[in-house]
Phi, psi and omega in degrees: 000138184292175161263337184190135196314311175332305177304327194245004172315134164289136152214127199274293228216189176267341167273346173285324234267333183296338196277329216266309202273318177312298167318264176338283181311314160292327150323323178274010218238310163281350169314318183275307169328311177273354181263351162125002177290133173255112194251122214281288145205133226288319193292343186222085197202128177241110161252118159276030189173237209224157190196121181230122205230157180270212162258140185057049163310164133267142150230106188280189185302183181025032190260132198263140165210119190263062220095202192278129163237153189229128172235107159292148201316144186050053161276160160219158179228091191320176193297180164029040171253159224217119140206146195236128165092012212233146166245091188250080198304179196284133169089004192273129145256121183271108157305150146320152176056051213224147185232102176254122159263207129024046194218146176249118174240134170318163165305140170040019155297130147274163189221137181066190348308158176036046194252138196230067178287088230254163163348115193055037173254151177208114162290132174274170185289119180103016198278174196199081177253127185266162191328129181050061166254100164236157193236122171235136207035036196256132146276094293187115219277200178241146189050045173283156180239116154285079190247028183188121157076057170204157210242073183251114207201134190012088201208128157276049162343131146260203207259125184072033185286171148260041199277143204277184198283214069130351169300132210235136157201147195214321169059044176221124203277357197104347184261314209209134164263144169233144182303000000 
């Protein structure tokens, strides 16, 4: 005996297969809505892997979450955000539209808006990456600040750095990239 009308539904076409897929997602979306997750709306939310949230989580509309993700207490994640892969520790805010991969951002870090955190960047605590920033292999000091319009790419951030807008590092001899 099923458990549910879901398990034994057919699907035949591609409208069936979106209707099916709707179901499943609202389905995990109230499952985290009942452990105490505040889900913006449930019908326009994707868990693609596995999503593990603390207390008093936020989630707005359109937030995509792909492979493992870990959000720690009071994170909150603005609309139209992408993270794949991810670690966000307690006290964290994800501005909208801001795309995180493979990346650990610290306690009490802002992210965004329209912030782009690429493969091996790990924010420390109190960290600041701001509006168009994106970062690849990077360390991000702890209450260092990006906070606009720049290019941090295989970089040792310390701790109360300041970088101004328009900056680059990038460490590529034409051959090799070095930290």
């Amino acid at each position: 005996s099923a458990a549910s009308e879901l398990e034994i539904l057919g699907v035949n076409d591609r409208v069936q297969l979106n209707q099916v897929e709707r179901e499943y997602q609202r389905r995990k979306a109230e499952e985290l809505m009942r452990q105490g997750v505040n889900i913006a709306d449930a019908g326009r939310l994707d868990i693609r892997g596995s999503l593990t949230c603390g207390d008093e989580v936020s989630i707005d509309i359109n937030v995509v979450f792909e492979g493992e993700v870990t959000l720690g207490n009071g994170v909150s994640i603005g609309a139209n955000c992408v993270l794949c892969d991810v670690t966000v520790a307690d006290g964290t805010v994800i501005h909208p539209m801001s795309h995180l991969q493979e990346t650990v951002v610290g306690k009490a870090c802002s992210v965004g808006p329209y912030a782009r955190l690429r493969p091996g960047t790990v924010l420390e605590q109190g960290a600041r990456i701001g509006n168009f920033v994106e970062t690849k292999n990077a360390n991000i000091g702890v209450a260092s600040k990006v906070n606009h319009l720049s290019y941090i790419g295989d970089c040792e951030m310390g701790a109360d750095v300041n970088i101004g807008a328009g900056t680059i590092t990038c460490n590529y001899d034409g051959v090799a990239k070095h930290r």
